[in-house]
FIVOKE-198376 format. One record per residue (C-alpha): residue in three letters; x, y, z. Coordinates in Angstrom, 3 decimals, padded with zeros to 6 digits. Each point is the difference from the previous one (the first is absolute). Example, Ala and Ser with C-alpha at 12.3 -4.5 7.8 and 13.67 -1.06 7.14 Angstrom:
ALA  012.300  -004.500  007.800
SER  001.370  003.440  -000.660
//
This chain:
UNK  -018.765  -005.132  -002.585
UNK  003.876  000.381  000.339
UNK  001.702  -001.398  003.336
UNK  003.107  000.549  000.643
UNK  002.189  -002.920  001.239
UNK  002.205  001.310  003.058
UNK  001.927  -002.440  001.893
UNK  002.327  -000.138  002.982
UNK  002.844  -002.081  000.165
UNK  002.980  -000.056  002.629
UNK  -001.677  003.691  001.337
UNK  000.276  001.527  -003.866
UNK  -002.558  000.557  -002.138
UNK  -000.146  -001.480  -003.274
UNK  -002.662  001.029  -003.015
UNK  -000.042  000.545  -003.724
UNK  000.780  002.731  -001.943
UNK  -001.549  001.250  -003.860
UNK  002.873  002.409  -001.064
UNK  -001.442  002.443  -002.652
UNK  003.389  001.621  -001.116
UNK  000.513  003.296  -001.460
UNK  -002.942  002.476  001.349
UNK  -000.146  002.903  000.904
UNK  000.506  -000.279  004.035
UNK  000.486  -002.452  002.197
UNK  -003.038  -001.396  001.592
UNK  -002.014  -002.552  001.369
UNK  -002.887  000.123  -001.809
UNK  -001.979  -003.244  001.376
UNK  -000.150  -003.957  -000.303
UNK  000.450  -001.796  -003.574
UNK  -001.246  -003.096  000.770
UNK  001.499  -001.289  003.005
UNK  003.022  002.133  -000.679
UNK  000.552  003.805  001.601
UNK  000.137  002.253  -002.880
UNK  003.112  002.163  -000.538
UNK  000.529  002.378  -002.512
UNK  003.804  001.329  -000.039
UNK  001.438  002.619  -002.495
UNK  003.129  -001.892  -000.254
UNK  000.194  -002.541  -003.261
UNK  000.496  -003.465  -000.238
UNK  002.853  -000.013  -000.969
UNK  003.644  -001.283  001.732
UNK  -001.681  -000.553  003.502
UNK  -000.754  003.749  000.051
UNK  -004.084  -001.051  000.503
UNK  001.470  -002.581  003.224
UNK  002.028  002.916  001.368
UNK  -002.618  002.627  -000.415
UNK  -002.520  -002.697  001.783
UNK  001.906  -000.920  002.695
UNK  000.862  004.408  000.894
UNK  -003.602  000.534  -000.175
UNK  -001.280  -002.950  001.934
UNK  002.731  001.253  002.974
UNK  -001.115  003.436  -000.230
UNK  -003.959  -000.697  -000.037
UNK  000.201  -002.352  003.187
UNK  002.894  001.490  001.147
UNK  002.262  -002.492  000.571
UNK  004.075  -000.211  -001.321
UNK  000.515  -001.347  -003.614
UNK  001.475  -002.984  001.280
UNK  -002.882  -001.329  002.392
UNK  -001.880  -000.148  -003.653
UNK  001.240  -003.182  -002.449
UNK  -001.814  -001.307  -003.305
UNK  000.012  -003.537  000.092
UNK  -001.710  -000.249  -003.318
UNK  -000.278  001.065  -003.352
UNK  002.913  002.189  000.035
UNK  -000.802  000.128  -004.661
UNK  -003.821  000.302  000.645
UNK  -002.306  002.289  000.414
UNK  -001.866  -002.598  002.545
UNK  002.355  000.036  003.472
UNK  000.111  -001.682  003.529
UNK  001.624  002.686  002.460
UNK  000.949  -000.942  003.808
UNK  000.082  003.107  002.408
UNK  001.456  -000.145  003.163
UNK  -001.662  002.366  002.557
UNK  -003.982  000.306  -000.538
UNK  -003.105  -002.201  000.415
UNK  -002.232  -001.931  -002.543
UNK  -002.413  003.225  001.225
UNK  002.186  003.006  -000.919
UNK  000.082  -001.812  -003.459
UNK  -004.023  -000.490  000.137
UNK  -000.235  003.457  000.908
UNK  002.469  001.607  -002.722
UNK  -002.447  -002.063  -002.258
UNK  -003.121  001.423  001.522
UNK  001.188  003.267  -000.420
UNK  001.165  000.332  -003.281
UNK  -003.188  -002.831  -001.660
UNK  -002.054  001.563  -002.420
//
């Protein structure tokens, strides 16, 4: 069974992230792993992927762009975001909602 790891650190949230670049919409389609999976139209190509990730994270917990940092794997598909603003359980829930 996947679990995703959610932590909080310094009242942000920090988890992984499984970019799946170029699809058709942006979605969260589940957990990879222990990773949230994220599909994004944009490519991987000259941060566009980061950029895209970061707009779409703000937008889906509704927070500003800059409460939302990727601390890891800025080249990879496999990411560590930190979000200022929600709970380990609004990630757990996004999770939830979108695991098939």
């Amino acid at each position: 069974m996947n679990r995703l790891d959610v932590r909080e650190v310094n009242g942000r949230v920090r988890f992984s992230v499984h970019v799946q670049p170029r699809a058709s919409a942006d979605a969260i389609v589940g957990v990879h792993g222990n990773s949230l999976k994220v599909r994004l139209t944009a490519p991987p190509v000259e941060g566009a992927a980061n950029e895209r990730l970061v707009i779409f994270l703000a937008e889906t917990f509704a927070v500003p762009r800059r409460a939302i940092k990727i601390l890891a794997g800025e080249s990879s598909r496999s990411k560590i975001v930190e979000i200022e603003g929600v709970t380990e359980r609004d990630v757990y829930r996004l999770a939830q909602d979108t695991d098939r």
